[in-house]
N, C-alpha and C positions, 0 to 999 in steps of 0.2 A: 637453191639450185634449180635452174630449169628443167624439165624432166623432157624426155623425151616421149611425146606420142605417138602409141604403136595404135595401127589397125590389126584386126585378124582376118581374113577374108578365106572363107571356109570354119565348119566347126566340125571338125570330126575329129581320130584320135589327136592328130596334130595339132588340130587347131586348141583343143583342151588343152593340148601340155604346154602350147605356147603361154596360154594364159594361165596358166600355173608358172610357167617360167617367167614372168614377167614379175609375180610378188617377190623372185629372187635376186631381182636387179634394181637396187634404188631409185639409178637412175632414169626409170622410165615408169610410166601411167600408161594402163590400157585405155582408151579411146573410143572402140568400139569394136563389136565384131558382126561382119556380114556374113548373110546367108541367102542362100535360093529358097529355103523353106519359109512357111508363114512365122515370122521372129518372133513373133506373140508365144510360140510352141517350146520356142528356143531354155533352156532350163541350164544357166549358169555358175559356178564354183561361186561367182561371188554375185550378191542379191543385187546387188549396183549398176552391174556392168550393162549401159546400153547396147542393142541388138538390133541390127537394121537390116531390112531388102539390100541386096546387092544392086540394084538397080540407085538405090540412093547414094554411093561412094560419091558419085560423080560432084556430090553438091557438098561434100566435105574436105575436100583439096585441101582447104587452110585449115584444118582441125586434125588433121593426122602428119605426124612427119613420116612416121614409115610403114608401110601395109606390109605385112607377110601373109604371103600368099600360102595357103595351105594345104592347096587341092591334088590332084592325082598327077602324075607326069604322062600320062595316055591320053588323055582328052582333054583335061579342066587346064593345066598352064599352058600348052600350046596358043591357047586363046586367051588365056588372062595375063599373061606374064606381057606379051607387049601392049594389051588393052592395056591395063593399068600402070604399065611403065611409062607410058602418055600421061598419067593424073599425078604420080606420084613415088617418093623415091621405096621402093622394093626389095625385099629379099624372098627369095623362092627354094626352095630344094629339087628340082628339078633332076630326075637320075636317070634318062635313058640315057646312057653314055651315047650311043655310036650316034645322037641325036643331039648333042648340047653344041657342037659349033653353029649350025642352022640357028636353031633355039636362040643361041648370043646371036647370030645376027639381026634376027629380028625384035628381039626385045632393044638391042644396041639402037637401030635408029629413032624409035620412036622416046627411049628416053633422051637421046641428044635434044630431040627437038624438043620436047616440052623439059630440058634442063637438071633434067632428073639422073640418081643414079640409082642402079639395078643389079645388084649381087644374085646373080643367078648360080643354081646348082650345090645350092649348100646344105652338109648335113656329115653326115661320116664318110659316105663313099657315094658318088662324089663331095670331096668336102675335106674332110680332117684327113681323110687316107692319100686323097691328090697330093696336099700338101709332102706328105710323108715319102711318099713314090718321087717327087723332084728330090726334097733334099738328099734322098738316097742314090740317085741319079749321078747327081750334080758332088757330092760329096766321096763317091765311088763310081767313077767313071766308065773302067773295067769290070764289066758286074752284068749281073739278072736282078729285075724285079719281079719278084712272087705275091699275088694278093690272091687271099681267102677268103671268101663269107662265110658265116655263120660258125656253127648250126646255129640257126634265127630264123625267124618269121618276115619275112619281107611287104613290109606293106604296100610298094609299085607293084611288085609280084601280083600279091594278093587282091589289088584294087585290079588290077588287069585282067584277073580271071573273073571279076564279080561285074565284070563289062560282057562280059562273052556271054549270047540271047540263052535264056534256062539258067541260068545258076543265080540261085537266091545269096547264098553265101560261101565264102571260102579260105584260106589260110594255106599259104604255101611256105615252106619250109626250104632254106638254103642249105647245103649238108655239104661241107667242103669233106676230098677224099684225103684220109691220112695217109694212102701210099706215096700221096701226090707230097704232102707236106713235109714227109719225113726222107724224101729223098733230096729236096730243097734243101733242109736243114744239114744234111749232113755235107754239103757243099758240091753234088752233084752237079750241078745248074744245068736240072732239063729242060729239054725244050716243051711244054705244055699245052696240048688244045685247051679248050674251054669246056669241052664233055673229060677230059682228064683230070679237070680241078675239081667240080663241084657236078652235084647231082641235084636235082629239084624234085621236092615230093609236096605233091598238092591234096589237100583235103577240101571236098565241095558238097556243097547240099545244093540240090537243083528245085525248080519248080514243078510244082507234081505234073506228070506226064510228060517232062523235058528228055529230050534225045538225047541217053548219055552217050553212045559210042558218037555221036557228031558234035558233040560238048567236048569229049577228052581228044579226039581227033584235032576241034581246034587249039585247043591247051598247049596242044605238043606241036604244032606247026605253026604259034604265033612269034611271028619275028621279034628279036631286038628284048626277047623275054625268056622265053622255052625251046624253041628252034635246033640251036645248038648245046642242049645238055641233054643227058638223060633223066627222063621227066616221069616219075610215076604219078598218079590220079586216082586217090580214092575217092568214092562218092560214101559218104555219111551221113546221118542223121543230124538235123540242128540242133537236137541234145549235149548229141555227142561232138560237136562242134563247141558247143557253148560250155562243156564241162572239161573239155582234153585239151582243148587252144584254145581259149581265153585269154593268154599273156602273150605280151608282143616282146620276146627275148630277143635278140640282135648278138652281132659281133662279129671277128674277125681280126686278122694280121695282113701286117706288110712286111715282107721280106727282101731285103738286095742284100745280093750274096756278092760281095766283089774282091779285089787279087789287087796289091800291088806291089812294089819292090823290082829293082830291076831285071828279074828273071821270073815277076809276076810269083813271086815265091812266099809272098803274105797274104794271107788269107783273112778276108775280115765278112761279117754278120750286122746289118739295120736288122735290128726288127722290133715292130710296133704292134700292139694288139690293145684291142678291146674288148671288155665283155660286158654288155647292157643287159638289164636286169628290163629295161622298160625302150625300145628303139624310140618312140616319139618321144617320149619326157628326151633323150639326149638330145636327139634331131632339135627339138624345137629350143634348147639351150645354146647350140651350135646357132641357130637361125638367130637367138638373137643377138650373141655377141657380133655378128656379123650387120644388124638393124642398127647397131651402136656406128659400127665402122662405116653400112652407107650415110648415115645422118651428117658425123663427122666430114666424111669427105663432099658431100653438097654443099653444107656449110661453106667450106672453102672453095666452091667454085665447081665443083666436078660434077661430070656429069657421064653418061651412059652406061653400057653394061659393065660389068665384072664377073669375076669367078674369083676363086679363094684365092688363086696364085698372083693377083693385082694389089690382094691388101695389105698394108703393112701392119704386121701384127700389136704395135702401138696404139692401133687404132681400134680395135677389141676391146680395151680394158679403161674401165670409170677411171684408173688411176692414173695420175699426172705423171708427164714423161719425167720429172724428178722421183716421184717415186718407184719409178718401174725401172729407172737404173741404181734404184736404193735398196730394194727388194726383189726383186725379180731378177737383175743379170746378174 
């Protein structure tokens, strides 16, 4: 069986759990993994695995079929997700929502032209929860969708506060409100701000003599992140950082609450949840049943961007369409 070659481009927590999720999938071989940092430095899960300068992908085109990209959705895929959607076919998790149609636009032309295709925005939300929000949609017509985060650790969150000038390190926490949730449940279907769902509590260790009230000022007034919730800010010690959030816990539900019958007099409940024990190990599991699915679809011809709601879920799984109408439907 030919395996498929994965790149990893980025190695932080995601890029590690990629490459632990990859000894999970037969059929693929890790490849290589890029970094901006000296790769000599770089210290691997497995003793083997070659480590390149990012600056070298370009000379490996025919040596990787799919790169996943690993890096932060604030600054590093804005820039790498169309770069390297030029060299090669991609999967990315990309999660500024109010930012992913631009994002497909531009990753979209440049893998047309170099032939490639480009599964952006995949991971649980955006990702496994999109999914879940259409078919509840589409399946209950008449209805509310409700989505939660956490309580979890968000690592865009948290990668975006550790961008902001003074802060050495930080850990933001998602804390969806249970008034919000249990009013949903009981078939209320309110109408929801976005400071009525969820509240964001950030924990930061700055650099000595860093300006915290112009640190947490920006915190709470950066767009497309903290803006619209209510956002606490502590500042702590990188002790106490490294002994009280150390674990990347994740999770969440989706809810559509919808009515049918002809006086709308049936009431019915979607709802989907998960609870991560580790946000990247899932993430990077998600990223690569989706590096299976862009391989597949190149193969036969295809080419530019994607998001989840493009793939046909056949095209996820090593097993042959005989056997996935054998076992699985």
């Amino acid at each position: 069986m030919k395996k498929i070659k994965i790149g990893i481009m980025g190695y932080g927590n995601l890029g590690k759990s990629v490459e632990l999720g990859i000894c999970q999938n037969k059929d693929m071989e890790l490849a290589g993994i890029f970094v901006r940092r000296d790769p000599a430095t770089i210290k691997t899960y497995s003793e083997d695995v070659p480590v390149y300068h990012v600056d070298d992908a370009k000379k490996m085109v025919n040596q990787i079929d799919v790169m996943i990209l690993c890096g932060g959705s604030m600054s590093d895929l804005p820039v790498q997700g169309p770069l390297y959607a030029s060299m090669f076919n991609t999967v990315d998790a990309y999660d500024t929502h109010a930012k992913i149609p631009q994002y497909f636009v531009s990753v979209n032309k440049n893998a047309i032209e170099a032939g490639k295709v480009s599964i952006i925005s995949i991971g649980w939300d955006p990702g496994v929860f999109s999914l879940n929000r259409l078919f509840g949609e589409v399946i209950l017509p008449e209805g509310n969708t409700y989505t939660f985060w956490g309580k979890g650790i968000s690592q865009g969150h948290s990668d975006a506060i550790r961008r902001v000038q003074g802060v050495k390190d930080a850990k933001q926490y998602t804390i969806p409100l249970e008034k919000a949730i249990e009013a949903v449940r009981k078939g209320e279907m309110p109408e929801l701000s976005t400071r009525e769902k969820h509240k964001r509590v950030c924990y930061v260790v700055v650099e000595e003599g860093a300006d915290k009230i112009k640190i947490e000022h920006e915190i709470k007034t950066m767009p497309n992140y903290f803006a619209d919730y209510d956002t606490e800010v502590y500042f702590i010690s990188e002790e106490e950082l490294n002994q009280n959030h150390s674990g990347l816990p994740h999770g969440g539900l989706v809810i559509r609450y919808g009515k049918t019958g002809e006086k709308q007099e049936h009431n019915h409940a979607i709802e989907y949840r998960l609870n991560l024990e580790s946000n990247p190990d899932f993430t990077a599991n998600v990223l690569l049943a989706y590096a299976r699915a862009a391989f597949r679809l190149n193969q036969e011809g295809g080419s530019g961007a994607k998001t989840i709601l493009d793939i046909p879920p056949a095209y996820l799984s090593p097993k042959s369409g005989e056997e996935l109408r054998k076992y699985i439907i």
